[in-house]
C-alpha positions in Angstrom: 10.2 30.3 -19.8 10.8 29.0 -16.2 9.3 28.5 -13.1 10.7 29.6 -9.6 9.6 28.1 -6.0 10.3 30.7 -2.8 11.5 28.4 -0.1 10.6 28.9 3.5 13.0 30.6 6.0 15.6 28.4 7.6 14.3 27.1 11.2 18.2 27.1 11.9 20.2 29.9 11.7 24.0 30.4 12.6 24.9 26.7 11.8 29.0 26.1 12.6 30.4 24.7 9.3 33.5 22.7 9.9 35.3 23.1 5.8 36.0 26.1 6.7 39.9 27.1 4.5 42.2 28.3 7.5 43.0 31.7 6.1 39.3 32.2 5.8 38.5 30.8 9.8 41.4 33.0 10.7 40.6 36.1 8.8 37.0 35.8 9.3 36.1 36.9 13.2 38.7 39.8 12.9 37.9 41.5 9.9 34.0 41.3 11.2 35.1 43.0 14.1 36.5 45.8 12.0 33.5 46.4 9.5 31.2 46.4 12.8 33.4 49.1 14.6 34.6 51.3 11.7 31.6 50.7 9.5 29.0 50.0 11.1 28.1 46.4 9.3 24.6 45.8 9.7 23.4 42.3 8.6 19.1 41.6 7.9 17.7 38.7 7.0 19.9 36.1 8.2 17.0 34.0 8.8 16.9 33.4 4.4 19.8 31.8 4.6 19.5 27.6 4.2 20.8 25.6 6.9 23.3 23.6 4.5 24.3 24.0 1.1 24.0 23.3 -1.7 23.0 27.0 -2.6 23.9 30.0 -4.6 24.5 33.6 -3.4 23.7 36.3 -5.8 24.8 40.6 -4.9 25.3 43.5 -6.4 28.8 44.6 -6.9 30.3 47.4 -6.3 33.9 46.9 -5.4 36.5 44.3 -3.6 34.5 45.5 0.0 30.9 43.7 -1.6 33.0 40.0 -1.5 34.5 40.9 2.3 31.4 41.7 3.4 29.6 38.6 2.6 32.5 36.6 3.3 31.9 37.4 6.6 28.1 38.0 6.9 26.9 33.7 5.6 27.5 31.1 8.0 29.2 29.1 5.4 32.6 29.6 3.7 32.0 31.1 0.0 33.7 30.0 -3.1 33.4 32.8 -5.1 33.8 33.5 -8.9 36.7 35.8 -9.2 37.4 37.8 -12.0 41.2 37.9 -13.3 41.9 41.7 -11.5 40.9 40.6 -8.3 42.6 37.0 -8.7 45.8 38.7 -9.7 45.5 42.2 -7.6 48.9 41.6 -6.1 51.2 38.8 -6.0 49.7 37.0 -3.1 46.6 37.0 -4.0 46.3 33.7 -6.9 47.5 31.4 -3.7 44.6 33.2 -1.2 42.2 32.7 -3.7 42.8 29.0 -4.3 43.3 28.6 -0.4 39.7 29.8 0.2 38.3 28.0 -3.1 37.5 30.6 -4.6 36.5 30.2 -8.9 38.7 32.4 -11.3 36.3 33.2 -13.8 36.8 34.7 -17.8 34.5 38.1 -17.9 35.3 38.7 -21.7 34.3 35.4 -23.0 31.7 32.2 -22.0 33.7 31.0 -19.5 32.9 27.0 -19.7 35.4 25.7 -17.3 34.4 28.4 -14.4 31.0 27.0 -14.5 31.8 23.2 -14.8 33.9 24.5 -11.5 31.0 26.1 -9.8 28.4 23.1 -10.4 31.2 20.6 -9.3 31.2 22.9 -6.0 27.7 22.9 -5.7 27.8 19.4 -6.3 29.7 18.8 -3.1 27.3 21.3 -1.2 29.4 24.6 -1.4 28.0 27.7 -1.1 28.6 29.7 -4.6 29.0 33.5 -4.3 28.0 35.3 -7.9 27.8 38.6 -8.6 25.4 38.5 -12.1 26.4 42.0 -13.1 30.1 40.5 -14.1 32.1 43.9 -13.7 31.8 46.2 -10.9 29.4 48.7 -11.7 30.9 52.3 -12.7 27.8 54.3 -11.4 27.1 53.1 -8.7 23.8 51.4 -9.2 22.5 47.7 -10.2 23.5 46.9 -13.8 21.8 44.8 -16.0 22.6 41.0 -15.2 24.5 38.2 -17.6 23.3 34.6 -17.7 25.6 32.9 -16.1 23.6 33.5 -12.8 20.8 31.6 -14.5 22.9 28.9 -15.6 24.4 28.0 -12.9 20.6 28.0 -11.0 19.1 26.1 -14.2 21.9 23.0 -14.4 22.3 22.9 -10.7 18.7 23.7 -9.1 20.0 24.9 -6.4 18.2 27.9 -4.3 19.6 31.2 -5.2 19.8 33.8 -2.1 19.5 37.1 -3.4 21.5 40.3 -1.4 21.8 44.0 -1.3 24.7 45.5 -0.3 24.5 49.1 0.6 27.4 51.5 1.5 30.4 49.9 0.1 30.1 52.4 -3.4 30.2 55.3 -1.2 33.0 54.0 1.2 35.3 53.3 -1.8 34.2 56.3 -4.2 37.4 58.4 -5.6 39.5 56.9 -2.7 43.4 56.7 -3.3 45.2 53.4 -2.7 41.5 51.6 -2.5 41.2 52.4 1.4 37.5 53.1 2.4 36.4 55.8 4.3 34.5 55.0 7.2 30.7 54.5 5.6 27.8 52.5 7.2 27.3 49.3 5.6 24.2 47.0 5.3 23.4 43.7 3.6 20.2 42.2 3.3 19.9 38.8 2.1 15.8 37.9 0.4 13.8 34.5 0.2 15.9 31.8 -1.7 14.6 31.0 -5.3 14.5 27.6 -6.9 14.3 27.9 -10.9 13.9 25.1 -13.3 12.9 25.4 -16.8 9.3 25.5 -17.9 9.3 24.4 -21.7 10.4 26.5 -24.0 13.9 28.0 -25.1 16.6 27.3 -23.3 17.7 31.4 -23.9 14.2 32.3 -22.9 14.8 30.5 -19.8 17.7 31.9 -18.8 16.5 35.7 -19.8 13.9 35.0 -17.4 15.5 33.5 -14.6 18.1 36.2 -14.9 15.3 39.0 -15.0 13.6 37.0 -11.4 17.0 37.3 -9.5 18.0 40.9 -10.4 14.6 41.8 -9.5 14.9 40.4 -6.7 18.3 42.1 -5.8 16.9 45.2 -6.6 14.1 45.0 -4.3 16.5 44.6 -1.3 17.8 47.9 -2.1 17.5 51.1 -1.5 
């Protein structure tokens, strides 16, 4: 079993973070401008969010658009755990994603060296972006979490932020070439969860912590 402790809402919101990557700093004003006028990005609950890191951020997934959109929706640059397709989707892309920090991470196996990555980021007060449902989901709706949310929130004790994102299915949905129709967009980020264990099994533990956060994803959804 485990215990979780809902923290209070950040009294400061909208703190500048100076560790910013370049590409990310660059990238990141611009391509907010573009999901505000062409979709309509509409961001609740910014007032969640911790001040500083060390914290996690756990979303559904839908496609490439769900990482975009909370790139630039947190004050804080993410490092994200990247599946091989999206590390490798073109040639450019394995030298972006080390740029911006981001975690390549092993879906078909237990991928030990992603997460000694991610707690050594946390460690250093990075802001970790997980999606617990591995895969993008095929249908459209939240899919059952895997563990590695858990363990990452376990071993660290870091809050975990959990978000809904809305409108990026239907903006990619049998689209050629992967370029999104114009389709509002909202995230909503909840009250940040601390988890520690409680006695008991260490499997049990994670099960339940896993089973807390989805729960709490799916409650910021539709």
């Amino acid at each position: 079993m485990s215990r979780s402790t809902a923290l209070p809402a950040s009294p400061r919101v909208g703190r500048v973070w100076s560790e910013f990557p370049f590409l990310y700093r660059a990238l990141r004003a611009p391509v907010r401008g573009v999901l505000a006028r062409w979709f309509g990005l509409h961001v609740e609950g910014t007032e969640h969010l911790p001040d500083r890191g060390p914290y996690l951020v756990a979303a559904n997934h839908h496609n490439y658009l769900d990482a975009i959109v909370l790139g630039v929706s947190v004050p804080a640059p993410i490092a994200f755990l990247v599946m091989p397709r999206v590390w490798r989707a073109t040639p450019l892309h394995p030298a972006f994603h080390r740029h911006v920090g981001s975690i390549p991470l092993q879906v078909d196996r237990a991928d030990v060296g992603a997460l000694r990555r991610a707690l050594a980021a946390l460690e250093r007060g990075r802001v970790v972006g997980i999606f617990p449902e591995g895969p993008f989901s095929v249908r459209g709706r939240l899919e059952r979490g895997l563990p590695g949310v858990a363990l990452l929130a376990l071993r660290s004790g870091a809050p975990v932020v959990p978000v809904g994102i809305q409108g990026t299915w239907e903006a990619l949905r049998a689209r050629r070439f992967y370029i999104p129709r114009p389709t509002p967009i909202t995230v909503r980020f909840g009250r940040p969860r601390r988890f520690s264990s409680n006695g008991g099994s260490a499997r049990a533990a994670r099960r339940d912590v896993t089973e807390h956060i989805m729960a709490d994803i799916a409650a910021l959804l539709p």
